[in-house]
C-alpha positions in Angstrom: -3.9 0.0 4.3 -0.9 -2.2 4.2 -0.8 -5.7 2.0 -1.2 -8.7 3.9 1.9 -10.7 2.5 -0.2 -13.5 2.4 -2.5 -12.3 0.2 -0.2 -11.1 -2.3 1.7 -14.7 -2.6 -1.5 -16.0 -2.5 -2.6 -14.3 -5.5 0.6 -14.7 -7.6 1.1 -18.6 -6.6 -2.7 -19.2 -7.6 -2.4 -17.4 -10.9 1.2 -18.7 -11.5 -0.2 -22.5 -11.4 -3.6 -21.5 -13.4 -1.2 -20.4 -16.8 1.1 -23.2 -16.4 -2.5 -25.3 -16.6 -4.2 -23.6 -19.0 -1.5 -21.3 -21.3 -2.9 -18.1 -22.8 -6.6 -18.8 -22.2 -9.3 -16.7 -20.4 -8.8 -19.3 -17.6 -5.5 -18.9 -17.1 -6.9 -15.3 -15.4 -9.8 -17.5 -13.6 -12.9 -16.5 -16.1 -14.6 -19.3 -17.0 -15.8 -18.4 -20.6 -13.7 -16.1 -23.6 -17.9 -14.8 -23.7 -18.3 -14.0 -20.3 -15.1 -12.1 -20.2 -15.8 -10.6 -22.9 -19.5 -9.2 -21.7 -17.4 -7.7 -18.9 -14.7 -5.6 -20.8 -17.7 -4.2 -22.9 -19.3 -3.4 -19.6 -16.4 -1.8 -18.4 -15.4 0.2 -21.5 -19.0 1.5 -21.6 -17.7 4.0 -18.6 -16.5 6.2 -21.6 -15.1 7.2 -24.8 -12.0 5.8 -25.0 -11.0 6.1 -28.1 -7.5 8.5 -28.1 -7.4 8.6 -24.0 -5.0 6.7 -21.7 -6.0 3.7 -19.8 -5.1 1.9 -16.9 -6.1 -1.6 -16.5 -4.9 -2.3 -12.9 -4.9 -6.4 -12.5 -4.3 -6.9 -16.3 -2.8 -10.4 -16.1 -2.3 -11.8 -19.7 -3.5 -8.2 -21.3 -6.9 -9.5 -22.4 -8.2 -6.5 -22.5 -5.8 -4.7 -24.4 -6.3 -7.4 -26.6 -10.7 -6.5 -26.7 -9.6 -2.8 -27.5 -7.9 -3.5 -30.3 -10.0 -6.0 -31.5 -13.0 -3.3 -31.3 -11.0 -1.0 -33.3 -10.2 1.6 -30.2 -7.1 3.2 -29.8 -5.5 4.0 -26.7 -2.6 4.8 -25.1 -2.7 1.3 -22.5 -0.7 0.6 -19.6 -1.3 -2.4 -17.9 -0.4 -3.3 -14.0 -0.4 -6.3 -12.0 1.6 -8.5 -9.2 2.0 -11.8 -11.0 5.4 -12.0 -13.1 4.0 -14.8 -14.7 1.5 -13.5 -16.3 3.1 -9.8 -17.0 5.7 -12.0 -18.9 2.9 -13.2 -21.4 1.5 -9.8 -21.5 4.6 -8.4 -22.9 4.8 -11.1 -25.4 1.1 -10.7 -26.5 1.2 -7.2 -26.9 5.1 -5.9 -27.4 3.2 -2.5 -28.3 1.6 -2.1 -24.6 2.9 -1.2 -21.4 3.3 -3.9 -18.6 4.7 -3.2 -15.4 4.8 -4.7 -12.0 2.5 -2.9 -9.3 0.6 -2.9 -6.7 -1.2 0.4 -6.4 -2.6 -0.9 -2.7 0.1 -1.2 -1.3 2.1 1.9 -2.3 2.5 4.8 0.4 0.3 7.7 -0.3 3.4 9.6 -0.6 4.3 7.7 -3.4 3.1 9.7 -6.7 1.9 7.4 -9.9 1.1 8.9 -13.3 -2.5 10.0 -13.6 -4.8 8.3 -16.6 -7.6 9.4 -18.6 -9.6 6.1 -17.5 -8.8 3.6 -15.0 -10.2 -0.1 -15.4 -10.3 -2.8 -13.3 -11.6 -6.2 -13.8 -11.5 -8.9 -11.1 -9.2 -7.9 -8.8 -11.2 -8.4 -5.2 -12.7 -11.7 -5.4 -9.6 -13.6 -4.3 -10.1 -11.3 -1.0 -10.7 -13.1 2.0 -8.9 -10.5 4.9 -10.6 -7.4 5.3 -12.5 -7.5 2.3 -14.9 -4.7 2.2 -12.5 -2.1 3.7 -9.4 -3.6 0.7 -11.8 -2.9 -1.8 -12.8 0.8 -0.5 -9.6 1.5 0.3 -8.1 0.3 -3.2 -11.3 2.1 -5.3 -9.9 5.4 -3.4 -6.8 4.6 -5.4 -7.6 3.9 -8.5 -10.3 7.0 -8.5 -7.2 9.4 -7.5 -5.2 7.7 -10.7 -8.4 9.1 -13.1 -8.7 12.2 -14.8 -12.2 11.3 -16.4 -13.9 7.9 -15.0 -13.1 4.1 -12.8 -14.6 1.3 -14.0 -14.2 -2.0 -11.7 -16.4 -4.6 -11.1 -16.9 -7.5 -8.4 -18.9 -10.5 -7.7 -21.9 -9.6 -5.9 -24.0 -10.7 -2.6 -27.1 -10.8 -5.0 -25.8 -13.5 -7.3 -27.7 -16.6 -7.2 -25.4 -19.0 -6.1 -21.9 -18.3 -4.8 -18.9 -20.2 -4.7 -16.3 -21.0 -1.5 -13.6 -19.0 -1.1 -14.4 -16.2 -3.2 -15.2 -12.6 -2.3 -18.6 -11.4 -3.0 -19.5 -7.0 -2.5 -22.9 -6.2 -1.1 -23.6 -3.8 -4.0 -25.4 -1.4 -1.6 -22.3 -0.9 0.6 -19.7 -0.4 -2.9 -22.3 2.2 -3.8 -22.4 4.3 -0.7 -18.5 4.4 -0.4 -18.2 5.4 -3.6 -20.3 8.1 -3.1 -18.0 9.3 -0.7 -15.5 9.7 -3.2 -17.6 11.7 -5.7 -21.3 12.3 -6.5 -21.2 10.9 -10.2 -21.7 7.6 -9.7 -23.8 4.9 -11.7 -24.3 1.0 -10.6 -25.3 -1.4 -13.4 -25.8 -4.9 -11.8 -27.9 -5.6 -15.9 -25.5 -8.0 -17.5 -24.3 -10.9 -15.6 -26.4 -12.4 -12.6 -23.1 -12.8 -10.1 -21.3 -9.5 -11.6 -22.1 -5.7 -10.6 -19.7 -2.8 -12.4 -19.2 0.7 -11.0 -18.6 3.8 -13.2 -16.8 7.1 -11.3 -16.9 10.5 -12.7 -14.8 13.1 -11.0 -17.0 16.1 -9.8 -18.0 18.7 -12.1 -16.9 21.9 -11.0 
């Protein structure tokens, strides 16, 4: 699947504006509360033990996460990617000791080979969507399940939530779940945390 342009200076032009209004802040990255972002990240780092593994954290904006790891006390070896510059520029003075660089992993040719990680995160990254949005997010959960050696964890706003807002991108959890079991049988779907939020954890195939 090829990038709309569009969407891509879409995306950086919308975050760009939101850190020049809000600075380093949780809605800088468009989450509304430091608690609700923070319910995700434990969501998502419940896909494994990451303590002493690599992570990727594709769409890592300010490096927030990073940030929840080592406020938990886990140690890992972090690499962070996103489009914005803006917001890989406060990244980098955040966290000097992490790894920011500028990628999109959806629109790179297949041919192109990335470095595999332990665990792949992702938090946030489809519900600015608006062309294409269910086949973007399958096609871009293929990629970040090929990046993992051990588990993805991503999550997205879903069609159950109780109210939904214009504009925004919302999975029918049903759907995310079959495709993903197209990609491996170890899956698990918690929608138990937040009413608009689902997460997915991947798991390669035993052998």
């Amino acid at each position: 699947m090829t990038e709309p342009a569009s969407h891509e200076a879409h995306v950086i032009e919308y975050y760009t504006r939101l850190l020049q209004t809000h600075g380093v802040d949780p809605r800088a990255v468009d989450w509304g509360t430091r608690e609700s972002q923070a319910v995700r990240f434990k969501v998502l780092c419940e896909v494994g033990s990451l303590a002493d593994t690599s992570v990727l954290d594709v769409g890592c904006g300010l490096g927030d996460l990073y940030g929840y790891l080592r406020s938990t006390g886990v140690r890992v070896d972090y690499t962070g990617y996103d489009i914005t510059p803006a917001l890989l520029d406060g990244a980098r003075r955040r966290f000097p000791d992490g790894l920011f660089i500028e990628r999109n992993i959806a629109s790179i040719p297949d041919s192109e080979l990335l470095p595999s990680f332990d665990f792949v995160v992702a938090s946030g990254i489809f519900y600015l969507r608006q062309a294409e949005p269910d086949a973007y997010l399958r096609h871009t959960v293929g990629r970040l399940f090929r990046l993992a050696r051990r588990g993805v964890a991503f999550n997205s706003l879903s069609t159950r939530a109780p109210e939904t807002s214009p504009g925004e991108y919302y999975a029918d959890p049903s759907l995310v779940l079959r495709a993903c079991l197209d990609l491996t049988p170890r899956v698990l779907l918690r929608h138990d945390y937040l009413v608009h939020d689902f997460t997915v954890y991947l798991y390669p195939p035993r052998a």
